[in-house]
C-alpha positions as CSV (number, residue, x, y, z in Angstrom):
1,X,-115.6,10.7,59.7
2,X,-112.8,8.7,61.5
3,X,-111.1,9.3,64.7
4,X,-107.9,12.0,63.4
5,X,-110.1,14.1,61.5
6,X,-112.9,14.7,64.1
7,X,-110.1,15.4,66.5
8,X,-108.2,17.7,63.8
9,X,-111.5,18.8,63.1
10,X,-112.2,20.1,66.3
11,X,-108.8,21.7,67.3
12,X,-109.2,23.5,64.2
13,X,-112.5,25.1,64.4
14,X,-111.4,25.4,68.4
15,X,-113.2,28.8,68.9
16,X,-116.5,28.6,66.1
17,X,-119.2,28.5,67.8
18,X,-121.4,29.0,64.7
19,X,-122.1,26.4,62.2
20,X,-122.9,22.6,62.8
21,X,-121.4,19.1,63.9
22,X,-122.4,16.1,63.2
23,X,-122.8,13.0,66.1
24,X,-119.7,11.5,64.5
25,X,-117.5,14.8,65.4
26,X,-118.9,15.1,68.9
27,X,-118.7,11.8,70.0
28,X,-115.1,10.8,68.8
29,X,-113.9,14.2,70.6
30,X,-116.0,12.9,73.4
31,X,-114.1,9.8,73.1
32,X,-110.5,11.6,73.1
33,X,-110.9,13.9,75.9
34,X,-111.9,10.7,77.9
35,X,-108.8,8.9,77.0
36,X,-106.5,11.4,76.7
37,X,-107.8,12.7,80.4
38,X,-107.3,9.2,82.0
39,X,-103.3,8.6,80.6
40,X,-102.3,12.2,82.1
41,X,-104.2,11.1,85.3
42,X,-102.4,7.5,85.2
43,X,-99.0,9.8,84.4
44,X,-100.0,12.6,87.3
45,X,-100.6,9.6,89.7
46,X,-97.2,8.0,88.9
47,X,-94.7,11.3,88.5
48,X,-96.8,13.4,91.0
49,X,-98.3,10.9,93.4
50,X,-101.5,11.3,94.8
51,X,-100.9,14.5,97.3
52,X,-102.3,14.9,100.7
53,X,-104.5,17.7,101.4
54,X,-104.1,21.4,99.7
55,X,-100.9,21.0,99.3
56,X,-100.6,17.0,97.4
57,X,-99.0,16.9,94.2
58,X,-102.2,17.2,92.3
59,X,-102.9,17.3,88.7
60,X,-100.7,19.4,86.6
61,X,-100.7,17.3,83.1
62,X,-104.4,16.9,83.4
63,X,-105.3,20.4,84.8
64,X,-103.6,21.8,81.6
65,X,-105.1,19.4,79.4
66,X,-108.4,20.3,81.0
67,X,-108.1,23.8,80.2
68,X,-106.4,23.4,76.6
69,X,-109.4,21.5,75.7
70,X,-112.2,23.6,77.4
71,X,-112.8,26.4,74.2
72,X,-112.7,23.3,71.8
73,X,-115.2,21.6,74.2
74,X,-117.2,23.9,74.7
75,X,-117.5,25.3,70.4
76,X,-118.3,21.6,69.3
77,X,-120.9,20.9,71.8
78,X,-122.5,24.1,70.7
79,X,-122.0,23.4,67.1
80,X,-123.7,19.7,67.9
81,X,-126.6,21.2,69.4
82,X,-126.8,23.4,66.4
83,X,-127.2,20.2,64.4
84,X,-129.8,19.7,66.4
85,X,-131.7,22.5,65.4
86,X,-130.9,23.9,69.2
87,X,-129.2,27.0,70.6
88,X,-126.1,26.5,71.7
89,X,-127.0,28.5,74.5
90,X,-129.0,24.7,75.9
91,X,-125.1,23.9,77.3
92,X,-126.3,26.0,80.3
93,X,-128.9,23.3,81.0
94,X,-126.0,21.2,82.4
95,X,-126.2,23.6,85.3
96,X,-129.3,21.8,86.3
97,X,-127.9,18.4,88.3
98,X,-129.0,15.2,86.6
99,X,-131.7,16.6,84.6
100,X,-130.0,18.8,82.4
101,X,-127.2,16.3,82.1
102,X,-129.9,13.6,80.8
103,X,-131.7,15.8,78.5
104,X,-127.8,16.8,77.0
105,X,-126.8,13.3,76.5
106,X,-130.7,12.7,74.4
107,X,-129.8,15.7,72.6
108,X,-126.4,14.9,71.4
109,X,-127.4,11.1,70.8
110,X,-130.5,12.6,68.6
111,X,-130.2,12.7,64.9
112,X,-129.0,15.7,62.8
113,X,-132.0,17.8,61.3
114,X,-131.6,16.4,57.5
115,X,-130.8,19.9,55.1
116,X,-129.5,22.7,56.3
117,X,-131.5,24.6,59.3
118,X,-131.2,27.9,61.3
119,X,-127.3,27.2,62.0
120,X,-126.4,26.3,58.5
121,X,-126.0,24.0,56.0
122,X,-126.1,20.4,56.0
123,X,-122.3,19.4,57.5
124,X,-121.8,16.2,55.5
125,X,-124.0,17.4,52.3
126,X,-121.6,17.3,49.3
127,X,-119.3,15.1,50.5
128,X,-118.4,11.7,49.6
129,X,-120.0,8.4,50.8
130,X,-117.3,5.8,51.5
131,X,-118.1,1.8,50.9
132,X,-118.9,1.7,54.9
133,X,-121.4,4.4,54.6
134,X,-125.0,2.9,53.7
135,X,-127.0,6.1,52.1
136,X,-130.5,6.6,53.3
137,X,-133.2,5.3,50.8
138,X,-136.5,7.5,51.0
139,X,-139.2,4.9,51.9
140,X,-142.4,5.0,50.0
C-alpha cells in the first residue's frame, strides 16, 4: 500500500470502526497528519502570527485540520488495534501518561495476527503481491 491509497483509504472508511488495518495504513496516515499538521502550523505562523495571550492569532488552519481529521484518526487506530487482535476500546490506554502512550506505539508497531481473527478477515488476503513485496515462505 503506497502513500494516496492509505490516505484515500482512510478518508474513506472515516467513521468504520469495525474491521482491520494493516501497519502500512496506520503508519502512512500517521505520517500525513504529521506533515500536513506542520505546513498549516508554518502557514498559521506566517498569515496569523504567533498571538499573545487569549486573544493571539492562534491556529485556525490547523485547529480545523485537527478536527477534520479526528473521526478518521480515531476509526484507523481502532481498526489497527483490531489487526492486532485488540479492542479498539485499548485507545483509552493513551489516557494513562507515558505508559499507555509506550504500550500504543508497541502495539501499532506489532505484527498483524496472520488469517482473519475476532475483527475480521485477513486485510491484504486476496490481493495482489507487487515485485517489491517479498511473500512469507513457511520455514520448516
Amino acid at each position: 500500500m503506497n502513500f494516496a491509497t492509505a490516505v484515500r483509504r482512510c478518508f474513506s472508511n472515516y467513521a468504520t470502526f469495525s474491521g482491520r488495518a494493516r501497519r502500512a495504513e496506520f503508519w502512512w496516515f500517521v505520517l500525513f497528519n504529521f506533515a500536513a499538521s506542520f505546513a498549516l502550523s508554518f502557514v498559521d505562523l506566517i498569515f496569523f502570527g504567533l498571538g499573545h495571550g487569549m486573544m493571539g492569532g492562534g491556529q485556525p488552519l490547523s485547529g480545523l485540520f485537527s478536527l477534520a481529521v479526528l473521526l478518521p484518526s480515531l476509526a484507523v487506530t481502532a481498526r489497527r488495534l483490531h489487526d492486532t487482535g485488540k479492542s479498539g476500546w485499548w485507545i483509552l490506554l493513551i489516557l494513562i501518561p507515558l505508559v499507555g502512550f509506550v504500550v500504543l506505539i508497541w502495539w501499532y508497531a506489532t505484527a498483524s495476527d496472520e488469517g482473519p481473527n475476532d475483527y475480521g478477515p485477513d486485510p491484504i488476503a486476496g490481493e495482489d503481491f507487487t515485485a517489491t513485496t517479498v511473500p512469507r515462505v513457511p520455514r520448516r
